[in-house]
Residue frames relative to the residue before (quaternion, step in Angstrom):
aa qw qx qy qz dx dy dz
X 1.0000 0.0000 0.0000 0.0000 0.00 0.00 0.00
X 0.2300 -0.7732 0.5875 0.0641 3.42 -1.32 1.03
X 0.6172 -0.6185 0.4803 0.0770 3.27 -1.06 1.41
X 0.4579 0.6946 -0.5531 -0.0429 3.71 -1.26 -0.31
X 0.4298 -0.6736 0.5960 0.0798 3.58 -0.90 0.90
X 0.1919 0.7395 -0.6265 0.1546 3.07 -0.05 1.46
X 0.2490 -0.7356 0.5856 0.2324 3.92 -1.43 0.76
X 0.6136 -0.5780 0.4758 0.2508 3.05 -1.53 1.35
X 0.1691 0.7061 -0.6589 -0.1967 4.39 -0.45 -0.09
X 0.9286 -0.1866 0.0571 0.3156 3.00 -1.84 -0.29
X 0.7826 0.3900 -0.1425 0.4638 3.24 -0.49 0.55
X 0.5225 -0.6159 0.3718 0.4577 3.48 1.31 -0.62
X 0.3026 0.6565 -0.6126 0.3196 3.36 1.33 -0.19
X 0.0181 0.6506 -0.7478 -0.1311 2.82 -2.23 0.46
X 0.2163 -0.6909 0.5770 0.3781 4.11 -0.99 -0.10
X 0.2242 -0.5847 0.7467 0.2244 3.13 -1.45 1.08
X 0.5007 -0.7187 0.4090 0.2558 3.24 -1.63 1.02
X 0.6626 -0.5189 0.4105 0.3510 3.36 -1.27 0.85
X 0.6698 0.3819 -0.4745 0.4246 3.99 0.57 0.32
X 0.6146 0.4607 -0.2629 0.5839 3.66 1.11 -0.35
X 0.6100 0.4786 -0.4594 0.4334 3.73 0.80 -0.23
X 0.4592 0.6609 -0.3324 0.4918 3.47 1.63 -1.26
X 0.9441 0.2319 -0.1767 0.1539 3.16 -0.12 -1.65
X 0.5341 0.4526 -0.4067 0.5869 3.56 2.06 0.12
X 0.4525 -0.5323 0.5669 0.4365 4.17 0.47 0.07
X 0.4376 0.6934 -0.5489 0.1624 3.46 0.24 0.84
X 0.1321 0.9039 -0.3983 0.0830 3.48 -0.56 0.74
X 0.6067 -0.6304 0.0281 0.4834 3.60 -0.15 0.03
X 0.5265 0.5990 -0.3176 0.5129 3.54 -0.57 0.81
X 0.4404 0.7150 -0.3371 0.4257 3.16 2.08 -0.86
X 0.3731 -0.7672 0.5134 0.0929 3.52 -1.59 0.31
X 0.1699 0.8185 -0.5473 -0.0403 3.70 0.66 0.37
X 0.3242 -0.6407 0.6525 0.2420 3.56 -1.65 0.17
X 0.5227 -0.6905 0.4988 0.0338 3.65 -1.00 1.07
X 0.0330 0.8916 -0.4517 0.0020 3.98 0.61 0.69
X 0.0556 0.8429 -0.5254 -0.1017 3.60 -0.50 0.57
X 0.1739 -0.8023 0.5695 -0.0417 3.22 -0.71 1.40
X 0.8560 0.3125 0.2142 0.3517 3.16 -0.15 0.02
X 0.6036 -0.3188 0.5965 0.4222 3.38 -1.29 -1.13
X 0.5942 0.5627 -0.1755 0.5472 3.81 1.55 -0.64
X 0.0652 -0.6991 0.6959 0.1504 3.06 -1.53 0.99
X 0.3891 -0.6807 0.5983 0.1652 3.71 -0.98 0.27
X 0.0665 0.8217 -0.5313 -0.1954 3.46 -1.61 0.16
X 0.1036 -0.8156 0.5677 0.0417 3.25 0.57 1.13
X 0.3134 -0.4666 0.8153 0.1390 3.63 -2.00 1.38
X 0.4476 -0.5752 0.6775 0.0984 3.23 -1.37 1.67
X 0.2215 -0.6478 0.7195 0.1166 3.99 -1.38 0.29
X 0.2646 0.6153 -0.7421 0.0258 3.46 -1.07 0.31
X 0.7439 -0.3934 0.2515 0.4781 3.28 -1.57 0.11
X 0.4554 0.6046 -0.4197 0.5010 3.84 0.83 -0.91
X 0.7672 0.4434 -0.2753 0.3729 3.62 -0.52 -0.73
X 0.6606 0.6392 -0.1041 0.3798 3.13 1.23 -1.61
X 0.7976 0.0093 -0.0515 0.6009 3.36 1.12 -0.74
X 0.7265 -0.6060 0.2999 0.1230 3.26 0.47 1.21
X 0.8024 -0.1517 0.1361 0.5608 3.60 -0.13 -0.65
X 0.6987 0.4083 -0.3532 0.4693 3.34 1.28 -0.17
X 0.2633 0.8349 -0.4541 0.1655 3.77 1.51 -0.60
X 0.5533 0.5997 -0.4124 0.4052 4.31 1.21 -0.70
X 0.5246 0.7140 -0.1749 0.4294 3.03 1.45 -2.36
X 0.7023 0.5136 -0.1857 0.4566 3.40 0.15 -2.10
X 0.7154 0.5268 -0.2202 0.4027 3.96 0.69 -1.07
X 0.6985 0.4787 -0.1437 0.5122 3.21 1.03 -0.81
X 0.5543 0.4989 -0.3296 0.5789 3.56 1.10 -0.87
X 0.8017 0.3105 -0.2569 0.4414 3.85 0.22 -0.89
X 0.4253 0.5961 -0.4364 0.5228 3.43 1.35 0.17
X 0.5716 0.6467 -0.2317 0.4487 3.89 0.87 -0.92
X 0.7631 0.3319 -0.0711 0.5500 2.92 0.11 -1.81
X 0.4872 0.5334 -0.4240 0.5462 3.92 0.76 -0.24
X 0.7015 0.4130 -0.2489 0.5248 3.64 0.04 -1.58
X 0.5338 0.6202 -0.3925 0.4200 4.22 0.62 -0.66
X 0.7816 0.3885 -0.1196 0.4731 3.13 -0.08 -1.88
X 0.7414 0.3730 -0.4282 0.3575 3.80 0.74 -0.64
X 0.4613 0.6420 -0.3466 0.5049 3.58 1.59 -0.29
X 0.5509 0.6235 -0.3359 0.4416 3.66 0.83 -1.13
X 0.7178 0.5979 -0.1345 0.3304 3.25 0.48 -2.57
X 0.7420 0.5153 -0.1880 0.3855 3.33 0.91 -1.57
X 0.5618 0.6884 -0.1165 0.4437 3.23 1.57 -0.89
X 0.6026 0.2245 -0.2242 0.7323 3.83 1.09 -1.11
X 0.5278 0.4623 -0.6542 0.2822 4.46 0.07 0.12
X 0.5119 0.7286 -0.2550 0.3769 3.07 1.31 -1.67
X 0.8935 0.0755 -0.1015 0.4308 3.92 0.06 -0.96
């Protein structure tokens, strides 16, 4: 486990450091979710397909949009008979 001392400034800002921004693809524009557990905070980097493939992630959205619309076309099909 890795440590870091970060200070809180105005507003609540904090800086995540620039070796952990590196190493989760975090950056600005980035999304993070806030967990409270506890006495514990968390940062968890959400995934969705967008993230997942990078410059294609729209592409990636639209394909599983398909194949979604497919299977519900399939589904409706075996209720049917």
């Amino acid at each position: 486990m890795v440590r870091y001392r970060v200070k809180v400034h105005r507003k609540g800002l904090i800086v995540i450091p620039a070796e952990v921004r590196r190493r989760f693809g975090i950056c600005e524009g980035s999304y993070l979710e806030l967990v409270v557990e506890g006495n514990s905070l968390r940062l968890i980097i959400p995934r969705d397909l967008r993230s997942a493939f990078g410059v294609d992630g729209e592409r990636a959205v639209k394909v599983a949009r398909l194949i979604s619309a497919s299977r519900r076309v399939e589904v409706e099909k075996e209720v049917r008979s």
